[in-house]
C-alpha positions as CSV (number, residue, x, y, z in Angstrom):
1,X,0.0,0.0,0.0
2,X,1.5,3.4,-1.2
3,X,1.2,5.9,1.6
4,X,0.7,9.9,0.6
5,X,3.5,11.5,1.8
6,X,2.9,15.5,2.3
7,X,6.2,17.3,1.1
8,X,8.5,18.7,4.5
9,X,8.2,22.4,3.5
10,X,4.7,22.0,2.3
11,X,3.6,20.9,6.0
12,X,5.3,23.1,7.7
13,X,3.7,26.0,5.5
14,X,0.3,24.4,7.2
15,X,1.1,24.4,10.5
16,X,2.8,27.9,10.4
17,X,-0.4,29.6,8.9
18,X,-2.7,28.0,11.2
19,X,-0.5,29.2,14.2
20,X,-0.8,32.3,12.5
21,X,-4.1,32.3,12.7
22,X,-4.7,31.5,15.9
23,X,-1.9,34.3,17.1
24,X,-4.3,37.2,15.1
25,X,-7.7,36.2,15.6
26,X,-6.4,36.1,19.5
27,X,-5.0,39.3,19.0
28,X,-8.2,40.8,17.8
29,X,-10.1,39.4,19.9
30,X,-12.0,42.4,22.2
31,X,-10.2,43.0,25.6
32,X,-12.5,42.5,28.4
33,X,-12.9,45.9,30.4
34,X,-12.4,45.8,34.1
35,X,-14.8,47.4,36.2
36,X,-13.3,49.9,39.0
37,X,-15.0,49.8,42.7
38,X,-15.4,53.9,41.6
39,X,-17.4,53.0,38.7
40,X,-19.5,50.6,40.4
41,X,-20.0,52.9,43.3
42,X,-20.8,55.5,40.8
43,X,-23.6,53.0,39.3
44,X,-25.2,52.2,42.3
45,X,-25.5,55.7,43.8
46,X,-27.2,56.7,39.9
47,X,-29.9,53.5,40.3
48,X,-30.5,54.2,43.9
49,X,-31.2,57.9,42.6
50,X,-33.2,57.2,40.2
51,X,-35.5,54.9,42.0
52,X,-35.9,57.4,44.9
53,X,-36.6,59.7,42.4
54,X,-39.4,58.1,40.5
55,X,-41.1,56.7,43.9
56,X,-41.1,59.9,45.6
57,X,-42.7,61.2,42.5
58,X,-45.0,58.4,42.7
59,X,-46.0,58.8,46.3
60,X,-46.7,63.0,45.8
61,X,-48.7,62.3,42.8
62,X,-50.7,59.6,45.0
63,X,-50.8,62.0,48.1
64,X,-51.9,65.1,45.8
65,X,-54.5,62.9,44.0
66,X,-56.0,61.2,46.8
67,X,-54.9,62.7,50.2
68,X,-53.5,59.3,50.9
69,X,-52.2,56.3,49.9
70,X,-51.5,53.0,51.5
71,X,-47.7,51.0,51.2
72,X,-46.9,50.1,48.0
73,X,-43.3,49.1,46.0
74,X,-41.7,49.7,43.4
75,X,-38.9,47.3,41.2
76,X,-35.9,48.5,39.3
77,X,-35.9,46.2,36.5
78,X,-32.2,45.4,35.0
79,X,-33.3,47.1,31.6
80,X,-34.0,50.5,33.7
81,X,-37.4,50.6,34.2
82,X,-39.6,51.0,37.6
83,X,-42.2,48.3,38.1
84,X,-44.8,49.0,41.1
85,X,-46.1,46.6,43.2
86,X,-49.5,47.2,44.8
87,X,-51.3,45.4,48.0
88,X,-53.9,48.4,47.6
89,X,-54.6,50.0,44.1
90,X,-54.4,53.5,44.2
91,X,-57.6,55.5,45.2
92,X,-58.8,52.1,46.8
93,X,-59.7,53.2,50.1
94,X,-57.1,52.7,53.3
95,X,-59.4,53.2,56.0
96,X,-59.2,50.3,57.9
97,X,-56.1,48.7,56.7
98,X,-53.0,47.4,58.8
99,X,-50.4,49.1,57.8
100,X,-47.7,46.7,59.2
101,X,-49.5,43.4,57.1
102,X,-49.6,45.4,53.9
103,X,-45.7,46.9,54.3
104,X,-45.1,43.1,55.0
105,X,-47.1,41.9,51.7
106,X,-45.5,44.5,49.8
107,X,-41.9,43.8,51.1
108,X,-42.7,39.8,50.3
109,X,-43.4,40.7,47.0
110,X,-40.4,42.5,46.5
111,X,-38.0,39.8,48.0
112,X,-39.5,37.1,46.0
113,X,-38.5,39.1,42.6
114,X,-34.9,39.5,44.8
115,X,-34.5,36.0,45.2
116,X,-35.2,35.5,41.6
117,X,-32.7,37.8,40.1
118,X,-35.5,39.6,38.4
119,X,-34.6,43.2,40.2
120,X,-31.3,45.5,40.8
121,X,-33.1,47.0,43.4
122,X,-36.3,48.1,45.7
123,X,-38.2,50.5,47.0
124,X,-40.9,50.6,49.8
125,X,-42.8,53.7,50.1
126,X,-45.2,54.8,53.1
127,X,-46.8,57.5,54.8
128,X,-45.4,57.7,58.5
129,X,-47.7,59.5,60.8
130,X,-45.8,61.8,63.4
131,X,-45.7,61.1,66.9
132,X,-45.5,63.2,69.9
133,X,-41.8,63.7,69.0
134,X,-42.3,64.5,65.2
135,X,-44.5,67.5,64.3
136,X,-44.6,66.8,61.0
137,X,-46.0,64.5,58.7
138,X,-43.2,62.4,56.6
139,X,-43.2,59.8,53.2
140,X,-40.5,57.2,53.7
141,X,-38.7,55.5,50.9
142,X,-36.7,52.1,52.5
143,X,-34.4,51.8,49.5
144,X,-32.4,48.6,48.7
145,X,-29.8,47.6,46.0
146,X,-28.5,44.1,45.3
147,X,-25.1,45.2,46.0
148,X,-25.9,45.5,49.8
149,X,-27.1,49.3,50.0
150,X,-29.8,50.0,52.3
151,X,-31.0,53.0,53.2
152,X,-34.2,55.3,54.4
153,X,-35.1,58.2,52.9
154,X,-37.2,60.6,54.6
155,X,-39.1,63.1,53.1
156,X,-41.4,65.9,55.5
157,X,-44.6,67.5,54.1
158,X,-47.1,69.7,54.9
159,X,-50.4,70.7,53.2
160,X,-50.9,74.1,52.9
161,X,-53.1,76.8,51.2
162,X,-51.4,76.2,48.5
163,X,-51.0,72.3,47.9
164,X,-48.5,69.8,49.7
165,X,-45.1,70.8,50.1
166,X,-42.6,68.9,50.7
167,X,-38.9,69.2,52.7
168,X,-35.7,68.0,51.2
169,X,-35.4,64.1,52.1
170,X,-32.9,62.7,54.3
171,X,-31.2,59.2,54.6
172,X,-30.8,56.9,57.7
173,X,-28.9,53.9,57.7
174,X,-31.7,51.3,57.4
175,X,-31.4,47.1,58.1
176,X,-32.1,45.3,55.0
177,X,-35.3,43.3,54.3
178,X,-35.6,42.5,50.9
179,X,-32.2,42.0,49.5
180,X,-31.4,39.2,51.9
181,X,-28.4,36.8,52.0
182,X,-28.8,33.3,52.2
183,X,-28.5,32.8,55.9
184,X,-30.8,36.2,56.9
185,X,-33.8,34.8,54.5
């Protein structure tokens, strides 16, 4: 039987070009960019912002519209959208509720989309009625971000002559509830 014998310079002409090969398509290949902690910090504070933003906005338009407004939540989505979630529609009346089962429904509901990945973050929003310590009325905003970031955000109002107005919000350092790890849940 007659073997096929390739010719010396002819295989090493093959094996040369495909190394060559190899060596430029890994060379073009696109260089993964690293992601600093500053950038990522950066990112977070920006989400957290904007969710504050749109569920304060949320919460006046509900106060302004119906003079109340029981405990609802709200979802940032990873494509950048808000998504509410609601125990009590809008306009439904509140008279009645408990406060602390709703908070709890609307916090469940929010940890279960958590859990699943489907959100970068939460918001739970709620009127909190002063006290004999606070003389003013107060929307709070528990925000939380995947990352670990949890916060309160504290926002005073008044209705006056001339509508609701409202103070500029302040954070407190808030114990997480929906972005659990896998011990806490």
């Amino acid at each position: 039987m007659k073997k096929n014998k390739i010719p010396l310079v002819l295989a090493t002409t093959l094996v040369f070009s495909c190394v060559g090969s190899f060596v430029s398509a890994e060379e073009s290949a696109p260089k993964q960019k690293v992601v600093t902690g500053e950038q990522l910090a950066t990112e977070i504070r920006h989400n957290v912002q904007f969710l504050s933003g749109k569920s304060l906005m949320k919460a006046k338009a509900l106060l302004e519209a119906y003079g109340d407004f029981a405990p609802f939540g709200a979802g940032l989505m990873p494509d950048g959208s808000v998504k509410y979630v609601w125990a009590i529609k809008p306009g439904e009346s509140t008279e009645g509720i408990n406060p602390v089962l709703v908070l709890n429904a609307v916090r469940t509901a929010l940890r279960t989309q958590a859990d699943s990945g489907r959100i970068l973050g939460s918001a739970v929003i709620y009127r909190f009625a002063p006290d004999s310590e606070q003389q003013a009325n107060q929307i709070n905003i528990e925000l939380e971000y995947l990352t670990g970031f949890a916060r309160v955000l504290g926002t005073h109002y008044q209705l006056t002559e001339d509508g609701y107005e409202y103070t500029e919000g302040a954070f407190t350092a808030y114990e997480p509830r929906v972005f659990l790890s896998g011990e806490e849940g």
